[in-house]
N, C-alpha and C positions, 0 to 999 in steps of 0.2 A: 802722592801715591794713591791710588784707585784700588781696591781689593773687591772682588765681584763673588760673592757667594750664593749657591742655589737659592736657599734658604735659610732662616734661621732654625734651626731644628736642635732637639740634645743629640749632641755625638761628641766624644774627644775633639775629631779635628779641627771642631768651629771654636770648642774652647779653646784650644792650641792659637788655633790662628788669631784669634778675635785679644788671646794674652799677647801673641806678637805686635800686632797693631796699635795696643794700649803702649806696650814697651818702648816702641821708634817712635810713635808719641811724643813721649816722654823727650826725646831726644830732638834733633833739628828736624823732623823727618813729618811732613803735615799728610796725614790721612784719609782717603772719606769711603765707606760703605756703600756698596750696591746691590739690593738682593733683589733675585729672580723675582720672587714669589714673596709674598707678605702672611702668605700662609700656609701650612703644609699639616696634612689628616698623614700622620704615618703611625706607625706601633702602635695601633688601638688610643693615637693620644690626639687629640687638637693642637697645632702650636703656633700662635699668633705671635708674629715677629715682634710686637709690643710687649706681650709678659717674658719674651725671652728675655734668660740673666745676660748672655752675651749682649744681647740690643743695649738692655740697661749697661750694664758694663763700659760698652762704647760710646753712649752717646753724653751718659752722664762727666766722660772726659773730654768733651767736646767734639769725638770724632763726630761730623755728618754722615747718619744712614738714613737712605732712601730704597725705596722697592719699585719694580715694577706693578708688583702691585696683584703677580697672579696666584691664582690658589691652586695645588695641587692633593691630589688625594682624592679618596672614595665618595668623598663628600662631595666633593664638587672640583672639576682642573677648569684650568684655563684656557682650552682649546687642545693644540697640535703643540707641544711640548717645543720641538724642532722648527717651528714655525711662529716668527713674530712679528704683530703690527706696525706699522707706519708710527703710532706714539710711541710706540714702546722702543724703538729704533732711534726716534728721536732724541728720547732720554737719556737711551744709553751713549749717545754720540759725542750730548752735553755732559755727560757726566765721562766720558774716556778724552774729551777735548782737553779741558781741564788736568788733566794727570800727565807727568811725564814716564814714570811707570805703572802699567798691571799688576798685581797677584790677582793671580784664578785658582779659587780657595778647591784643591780637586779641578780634574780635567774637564767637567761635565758644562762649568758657564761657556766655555770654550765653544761649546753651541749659538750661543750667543755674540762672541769674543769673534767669530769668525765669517760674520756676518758683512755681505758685502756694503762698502758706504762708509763703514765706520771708522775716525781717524784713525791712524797706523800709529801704535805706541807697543814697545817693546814691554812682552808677557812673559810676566814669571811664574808659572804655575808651580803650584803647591800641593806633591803626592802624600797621597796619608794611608795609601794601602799595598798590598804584594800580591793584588790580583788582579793586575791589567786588561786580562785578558776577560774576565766577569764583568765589566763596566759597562758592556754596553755596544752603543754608537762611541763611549767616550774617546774610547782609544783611537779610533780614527781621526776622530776631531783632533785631537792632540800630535798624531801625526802630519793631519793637514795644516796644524797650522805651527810645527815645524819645519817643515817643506818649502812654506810661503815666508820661514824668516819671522814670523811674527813672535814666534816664542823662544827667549833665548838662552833661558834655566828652566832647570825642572830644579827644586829643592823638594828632595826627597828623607820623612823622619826616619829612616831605617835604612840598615845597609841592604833587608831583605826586597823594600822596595827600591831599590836603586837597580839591583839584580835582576830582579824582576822585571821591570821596565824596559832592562837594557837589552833582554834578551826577547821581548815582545817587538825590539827593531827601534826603540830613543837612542839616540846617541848617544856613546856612556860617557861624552867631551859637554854635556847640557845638564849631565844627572849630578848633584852636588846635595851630598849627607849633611842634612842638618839632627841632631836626636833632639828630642822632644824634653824639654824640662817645664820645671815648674816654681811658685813663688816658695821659696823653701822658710818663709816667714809666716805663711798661711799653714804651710803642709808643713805639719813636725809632731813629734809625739808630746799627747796634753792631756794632763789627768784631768784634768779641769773637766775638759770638753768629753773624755773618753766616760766619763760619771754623768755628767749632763744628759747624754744621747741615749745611756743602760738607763737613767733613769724613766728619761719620757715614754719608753717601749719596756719597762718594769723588769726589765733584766739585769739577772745580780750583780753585786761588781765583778763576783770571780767566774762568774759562767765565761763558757771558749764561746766568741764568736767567730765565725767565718761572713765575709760582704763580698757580694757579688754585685758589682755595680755594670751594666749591660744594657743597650737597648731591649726591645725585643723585637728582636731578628734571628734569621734564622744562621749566619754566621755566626752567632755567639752562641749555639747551641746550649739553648734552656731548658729542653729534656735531659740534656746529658749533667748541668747543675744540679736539676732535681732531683735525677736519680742517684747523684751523691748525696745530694744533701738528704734522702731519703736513708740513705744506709748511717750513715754517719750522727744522723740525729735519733736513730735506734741504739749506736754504741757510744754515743754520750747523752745521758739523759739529761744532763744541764746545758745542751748545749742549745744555740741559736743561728738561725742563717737569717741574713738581710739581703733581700735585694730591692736594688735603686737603678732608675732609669726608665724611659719613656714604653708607656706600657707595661711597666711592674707594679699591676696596681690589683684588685680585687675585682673593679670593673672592666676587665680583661677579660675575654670569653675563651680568648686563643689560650691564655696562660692557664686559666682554669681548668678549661679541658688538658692540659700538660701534668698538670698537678695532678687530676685524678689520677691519670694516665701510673705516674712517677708512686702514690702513695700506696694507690687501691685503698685495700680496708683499713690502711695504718692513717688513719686522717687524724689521728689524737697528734699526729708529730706536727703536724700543719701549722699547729697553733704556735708554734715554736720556728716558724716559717713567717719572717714581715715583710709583707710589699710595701716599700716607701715611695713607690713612684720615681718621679724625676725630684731630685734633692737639690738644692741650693746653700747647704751649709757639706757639701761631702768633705772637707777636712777635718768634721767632728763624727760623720760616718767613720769615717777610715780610723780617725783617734780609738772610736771604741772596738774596733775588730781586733782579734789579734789576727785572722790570715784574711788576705784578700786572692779571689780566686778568679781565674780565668780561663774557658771551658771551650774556647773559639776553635771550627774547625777550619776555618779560612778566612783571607782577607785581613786580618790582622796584619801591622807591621809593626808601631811599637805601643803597645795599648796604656794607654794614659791612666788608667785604673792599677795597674799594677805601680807604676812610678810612683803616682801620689798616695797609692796604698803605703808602698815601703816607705818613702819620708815622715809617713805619721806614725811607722812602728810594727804594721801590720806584717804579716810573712805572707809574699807572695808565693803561689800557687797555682802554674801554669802547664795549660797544654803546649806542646812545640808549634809554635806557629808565629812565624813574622819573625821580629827580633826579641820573640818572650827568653826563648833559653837564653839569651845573651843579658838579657835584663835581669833574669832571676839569677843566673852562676853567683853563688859567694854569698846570694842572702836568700835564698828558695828552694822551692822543690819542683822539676819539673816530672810531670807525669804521663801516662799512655792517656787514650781517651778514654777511660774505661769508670766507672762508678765507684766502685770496689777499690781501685788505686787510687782515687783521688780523694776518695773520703780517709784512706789509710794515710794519705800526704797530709790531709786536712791536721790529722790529730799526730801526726808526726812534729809538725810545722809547729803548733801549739806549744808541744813538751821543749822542741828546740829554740822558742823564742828568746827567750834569755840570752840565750848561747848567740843568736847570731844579730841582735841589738847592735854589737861594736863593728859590725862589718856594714848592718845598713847605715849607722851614724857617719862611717869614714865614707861612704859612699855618695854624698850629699852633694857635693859638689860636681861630679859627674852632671846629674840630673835637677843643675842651676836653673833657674829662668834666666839670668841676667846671660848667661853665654850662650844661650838658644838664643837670644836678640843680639847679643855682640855680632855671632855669626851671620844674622841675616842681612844687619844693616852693613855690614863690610860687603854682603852679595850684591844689595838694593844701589848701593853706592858704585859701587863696580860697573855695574849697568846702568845707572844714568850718566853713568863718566863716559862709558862708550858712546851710548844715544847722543851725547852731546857735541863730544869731539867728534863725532861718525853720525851727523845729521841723516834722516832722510828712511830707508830699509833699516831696521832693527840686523842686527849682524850676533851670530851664535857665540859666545862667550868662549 
């Protein structure tokens, strides 16, 4: 199996996909990585494919990742996005000859994937949002190269993206709902680590946190976080917000100028405001939060923040968007977009935690890792059974 990803960059769906690949791993199922770009300037962060955890992740289990090698971002791109060299065709030719299946981690390598010359092996791309129609060129590409047979699943993490997809003109006989889990040995509630994490940011054991873990993008809507966490950290004066993620840092000029925006003269609450950046321990984030929040006005399908928030304890706290109302029912609060309601969910969320403890613990199983990879390699297999009995043109599932 060959998985082709833009970049290495922080987002859910590359951890998502990057735990999948580790998973079939594990199994009969031989792997290797292919990324666009070796490096990408996005959310005010630098991110070289080398200090990514996902790269480490993958490569230190043996999977092979290589790159093309280009860079994108303000800093410097690689040309014409849509437009690639003679080596870099070549590469990718040797590295698609080799694979009997594709995953196209998102529709977007499919730019690439559909590139004339290159051998014909049957594409499984891999949806991770419910906004089709906002991607771009992507959606085209995706239809062209359903048309031509090349792609013969879409696994999509949500039923909102499945929906969405189906009604953008994918076949809904290619769209097949995998939900998004996680290692629930990693992610669980740990006093340990919930006192570890209060301690190194010098917050008491009993102060309410809320973690806001996000890129910064303008989906995830970080003015409209601030201006709750603005209201809310005026009506609890022990209280703490964290946010984590690329571009949640100090050296932000976007974010700062938000902040101002969000505090004005109330800057004394700031301090009670931590930017952690991109994290690489979030299952001792999320241990110390009690709510995990999420503020997205679009494109969201099943956000990986909210999942791994609940398995460590945390009360999710969500806008309606993607599959969040379906994720939170039974262990959250879902809210309007509004400041004022979400900070009143925040501290609602807090005093109910207790209370709804026994509903996120029975709910754990749902949001396995081991049966997000059962499912996938029962698809993976499926399709190279066909490929193989059915040589030649890739055939729609």
């Amino acid at each position: 199996m060959l998985s082709v990803y833009e970049g290495f960059f922080s987002g859910g769906a590359r951890i998502v996909h990057s735990d999948v690949v580790l998973g079939l791993q594990e199994g009969d199922q031989h792997h290797r990585v292919l990324s666009i770009h070796g490096e990408v300037h996005r959310e005010a962060t630098r991110q070289r494919m080398e200090d990514d955890a996902c790269y480490r992740s993958l490569t230190a289990a043996g999977v092979g990742v290589t790159s093309l090698g280009r860079s994108f971002g303000p800093a410097g791109a690689s040309g014409d996005p849509a437009v690639f060299t003679g080596p870099e065709l070549a590469d990718t030719a040797r590295a698609t000859a080799d694979a009997d299946v594709i995953l196209s981690l998102k529709e977007q390598p499919l730019r690439l994937l559909n590139q004339a010359g290159l051998p014909r092996r049957p594409v499984v791309v891999c949806l991770h949002r419910s906004d089709p129609e906002n991607q771009g060129a992507a959606l085209d590409e995706l239809k062209a190269a359903i048309a031509d047979g090349t792609v013969v699943a879409c696994v999509c993490c949500a039923e909102s993206t499945r929906a969405a997809y189906e009604a953008a003109g994918v076949p809904g006989e290619l769209l097949h709902v995998i939900p998004n889990g996680v290692d629930l040995e990693r992610f669980r509630p740990d006093p340990a680590r919930r006192l570890a994490l209060r301690t190194s940011l010098t917050i008491p054991a009993d102060a309410p946190v809320v973690v806001f873990a996000a890129r910064y993008d303008a989906m995830k809507n970080v003015p409209l976080f601030l201006r709750a966490a603005r209201e809310w950290l005026a009506r609890e004066p022990q209280g703490h917000a964290l946010m984590c993620g690329a571009g949640m840092t100090p050296v932000n000029p976007g974010l700062d100028a938000d902040i101002e925006t969000a505090f004005g003269d109330e800057r004394g609450l700031v301090d009670r405001l931590h930017r952690l950046g991109v994290r690489h321990d979030m299952e001792q984030v999320y241990a110390a939060a009690d709510v995990v929040a999420l503020t997205s006005s679009w494109g969201e399908a099943a956000p990986l923040c909210l999942v791994e928030g609940m398995m460590c304890g945390a009360v999710p706290v969500a806008t309606d968007v993607g599959d969040s109302a379906a994720i939170v029912a039974g262990h959250g609060f879902v809210t309007p977009p509004d400041p004022g309601a979400i900070a009143s969910a925040w501290s609602e969320a807090i005093a109910a935690r207790a209370d709804l403890a026994p509903a996120l613990a029975a709910s754990r199983e749902r949001f396995s890792r081991t049966r997000m990879i059962a499912a996938y390699a029962a698809l993976l297999d499926g399709v190279h059974t066909r490929a193989t009995v059915q040589p030649g043109l890739p055939e729609p599932l």
